[in-house]
C-alpha positions as CSV (number, residue, x, y, z in Angstrom):
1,X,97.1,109.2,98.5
2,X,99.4,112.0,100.6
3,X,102.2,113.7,98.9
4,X,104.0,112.0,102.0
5,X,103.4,108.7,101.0
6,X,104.3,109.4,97.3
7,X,107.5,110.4,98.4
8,X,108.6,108.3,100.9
9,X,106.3,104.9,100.9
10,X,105.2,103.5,104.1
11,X,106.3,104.2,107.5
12,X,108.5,101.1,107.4
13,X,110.9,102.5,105.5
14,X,110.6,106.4,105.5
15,X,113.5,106.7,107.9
16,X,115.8,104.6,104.9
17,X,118.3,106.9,103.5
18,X,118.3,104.7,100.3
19,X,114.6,106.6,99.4
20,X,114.8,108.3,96.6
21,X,113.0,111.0,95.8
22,X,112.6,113.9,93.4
23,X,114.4,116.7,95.4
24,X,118.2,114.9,95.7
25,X,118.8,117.6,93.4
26,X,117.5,121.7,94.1
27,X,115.0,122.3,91.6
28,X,115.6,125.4,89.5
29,X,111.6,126.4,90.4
30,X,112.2,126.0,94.0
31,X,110.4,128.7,95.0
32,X,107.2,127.7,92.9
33,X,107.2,124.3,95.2
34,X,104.3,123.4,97.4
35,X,105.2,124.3,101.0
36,X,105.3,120.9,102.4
37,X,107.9,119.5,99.7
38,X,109.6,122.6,100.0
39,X,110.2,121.7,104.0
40,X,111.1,118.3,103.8
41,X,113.7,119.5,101.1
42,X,115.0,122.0,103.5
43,X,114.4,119.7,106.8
44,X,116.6,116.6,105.2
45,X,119.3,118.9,104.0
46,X,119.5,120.8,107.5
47,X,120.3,116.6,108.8
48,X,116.8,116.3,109.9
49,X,116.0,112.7,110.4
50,X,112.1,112.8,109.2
51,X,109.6,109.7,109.6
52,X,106.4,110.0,108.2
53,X,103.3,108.4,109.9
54,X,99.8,108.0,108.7
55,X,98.0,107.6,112.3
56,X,99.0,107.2,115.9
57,X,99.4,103.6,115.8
58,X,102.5,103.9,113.2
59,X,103.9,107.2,115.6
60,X,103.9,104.6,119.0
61,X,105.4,102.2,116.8
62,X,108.2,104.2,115.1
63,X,108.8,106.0,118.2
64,X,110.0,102.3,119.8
65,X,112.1,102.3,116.5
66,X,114.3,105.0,117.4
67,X,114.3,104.2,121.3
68,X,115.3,100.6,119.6
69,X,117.9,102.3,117.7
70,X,119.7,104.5,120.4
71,X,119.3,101.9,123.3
72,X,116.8,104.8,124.6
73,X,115.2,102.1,127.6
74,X,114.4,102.7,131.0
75,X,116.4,106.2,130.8
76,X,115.6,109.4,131.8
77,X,114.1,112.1,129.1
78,X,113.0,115.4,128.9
79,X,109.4,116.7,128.4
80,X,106.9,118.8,129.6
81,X,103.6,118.5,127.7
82,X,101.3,116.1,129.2
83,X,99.9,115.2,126.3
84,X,103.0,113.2,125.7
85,X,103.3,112.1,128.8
86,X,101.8,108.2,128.0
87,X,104.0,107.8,125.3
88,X,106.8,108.1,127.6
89,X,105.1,105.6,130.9
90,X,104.6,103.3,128.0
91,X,108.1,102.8,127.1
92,X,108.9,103.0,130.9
93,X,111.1,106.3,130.6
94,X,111.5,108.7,133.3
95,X,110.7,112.1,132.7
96,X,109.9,113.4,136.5
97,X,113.2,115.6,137.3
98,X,115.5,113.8,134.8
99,X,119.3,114.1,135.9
100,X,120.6,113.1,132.6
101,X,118.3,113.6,130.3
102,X,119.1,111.2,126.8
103,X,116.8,113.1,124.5
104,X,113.9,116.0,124.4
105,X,110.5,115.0,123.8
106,X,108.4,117.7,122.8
107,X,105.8,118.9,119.7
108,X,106.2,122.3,118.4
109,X,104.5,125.2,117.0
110,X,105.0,125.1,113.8
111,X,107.6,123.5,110.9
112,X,109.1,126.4,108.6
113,X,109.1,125.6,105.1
114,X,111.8,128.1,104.0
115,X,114.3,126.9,106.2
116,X,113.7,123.8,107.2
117,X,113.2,124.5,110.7
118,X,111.1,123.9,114.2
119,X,109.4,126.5,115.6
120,X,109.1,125.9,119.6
121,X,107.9,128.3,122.3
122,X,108.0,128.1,126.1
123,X,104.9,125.4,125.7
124,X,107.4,123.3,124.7
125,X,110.3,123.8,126.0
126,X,109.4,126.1,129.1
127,X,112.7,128.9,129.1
128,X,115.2,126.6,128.2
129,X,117.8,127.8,125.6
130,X,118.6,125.6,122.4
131,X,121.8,125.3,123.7
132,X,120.5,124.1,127.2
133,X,118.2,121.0,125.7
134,X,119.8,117.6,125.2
135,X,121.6,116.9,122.2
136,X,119.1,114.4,120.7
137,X,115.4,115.3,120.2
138,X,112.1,113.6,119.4
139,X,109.8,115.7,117.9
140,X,105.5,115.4,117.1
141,X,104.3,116.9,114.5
142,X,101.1,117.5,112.3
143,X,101.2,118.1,108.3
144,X,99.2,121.1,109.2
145,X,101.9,122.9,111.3
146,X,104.1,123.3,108.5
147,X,104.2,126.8,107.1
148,X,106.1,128.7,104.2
149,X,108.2,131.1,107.3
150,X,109.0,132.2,110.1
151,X,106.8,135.2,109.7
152,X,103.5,132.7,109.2
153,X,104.7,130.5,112.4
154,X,104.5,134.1,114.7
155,X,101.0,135.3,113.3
156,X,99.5,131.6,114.2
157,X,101.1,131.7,117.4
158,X,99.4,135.6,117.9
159,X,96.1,133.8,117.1
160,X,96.1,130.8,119.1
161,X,97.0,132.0,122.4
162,X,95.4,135.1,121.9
163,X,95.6,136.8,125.6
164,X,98.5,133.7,127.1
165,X,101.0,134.5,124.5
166,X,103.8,132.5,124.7
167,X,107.4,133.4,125.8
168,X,110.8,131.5,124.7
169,X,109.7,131.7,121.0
170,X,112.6,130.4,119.1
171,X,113.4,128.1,116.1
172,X,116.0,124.9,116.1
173,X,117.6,124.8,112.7
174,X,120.5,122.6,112.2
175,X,120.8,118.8,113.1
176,X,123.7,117.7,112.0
177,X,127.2,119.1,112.5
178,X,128.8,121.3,110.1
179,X,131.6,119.5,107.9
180,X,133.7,122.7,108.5
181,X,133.3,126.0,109.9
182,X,129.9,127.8,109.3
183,X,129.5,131.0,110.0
184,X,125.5,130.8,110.3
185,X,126.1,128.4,112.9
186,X,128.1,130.3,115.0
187,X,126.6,130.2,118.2
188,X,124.2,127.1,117.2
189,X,124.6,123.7,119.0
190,X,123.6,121.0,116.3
191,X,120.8,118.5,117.3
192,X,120.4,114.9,116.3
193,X,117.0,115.3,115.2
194,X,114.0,113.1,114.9
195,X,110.5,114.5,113.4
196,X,107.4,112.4,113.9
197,X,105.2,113.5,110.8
198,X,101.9,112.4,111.2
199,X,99.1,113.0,108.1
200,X,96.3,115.3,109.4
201,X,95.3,116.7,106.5
């Protein structure tokens, strides 16, 4: 059994908010946690909306959950990875020169433990600026992408394009407005976040 499904049960209800789980409180050993707890911490307290998924079957099924959710139908989205490109025909979006884009649909490079963050790069989202990008993403991700930093997420990239490095290499941290003024936001549009988790490990 996967540390995701201790945590958060079955797919059904790993978007609730009523889960409970171990880290509602910081742990005083924080730094001693295993990487993937450690970014789920992180990702949920950044406003991250995270849904865990054992195979692709319960990824098509919970994306049609949040399309269901934000009356997502027969609109226009963003995404640029063909791979994901069925996903979208299925649910009969438009993603051939949106106008108004409702949401991003993308995977990433990596997930960063220590901050709770997605790591994206022009494969993803071509040169756009976080600022530029709709407001609501969808995001596709592997348990194997997540990493303890930023520093890890780089030397993987390095590696697995080798001689095509990619350009636009930046990081989408907060997903949820700040109550009041942050100064670390400053700068920072906040996303309304979704993150696809599927087990591959």
């Amino acid at each position: 059994m996967s540390l995701f499904r201790k945590i958060f049960g079955n797919s059904n209800d790993a978007s609730n908010e009523e889960n409970q789980s171990e880290f509602n409180n910081t742990p005083s050993s924080f730094s001693l946690l295993p990487v993937d707890e450690k970014f789920t911490y992180n990702f949920k307290k950044n406003g991250g909306k995270f849904i865990y998924c054992e195979n692709l079957n319960e990824v098509k099924e919970q994306f049609l959950n949040i399309l269901e959710e934000n009356d997502w139908f027969e609109c226009d989205a963003m995404c640029f990875e063909k791979k994901l490109f069925s996903m979208l025909e299925e649910n009969k979006l438009n993603f051939d020169n949106p106008t108004d884009p409702k949401f991003l649909f993308a995977s990433c490079e990596n997930l960063i433990a220590d901050e709770g963050s997605v790591l994206f790069s022009s494969n993803q989202i071509k040169q756009h600026k976080p600022n530029d990008l709709p407001n609501n993403i969808i995001i596709l991700a592997t348990t194997s992408q997540i990493l303890e930093n930023k520093s890890d997420g780089l030397r993987v990239i390095k590696k697995k394009y080798d001689k095509e490095y990619p350009t636009n290499i930046t990081t989408i941290k907060y997903f949820e407005k700040a109550k009041e003024e942050d100064f670390l936001q400053y700068g920072s549009s906040a996303k309304n976040l979704y993150l696809l988790l599927l087990e591959d490990l």
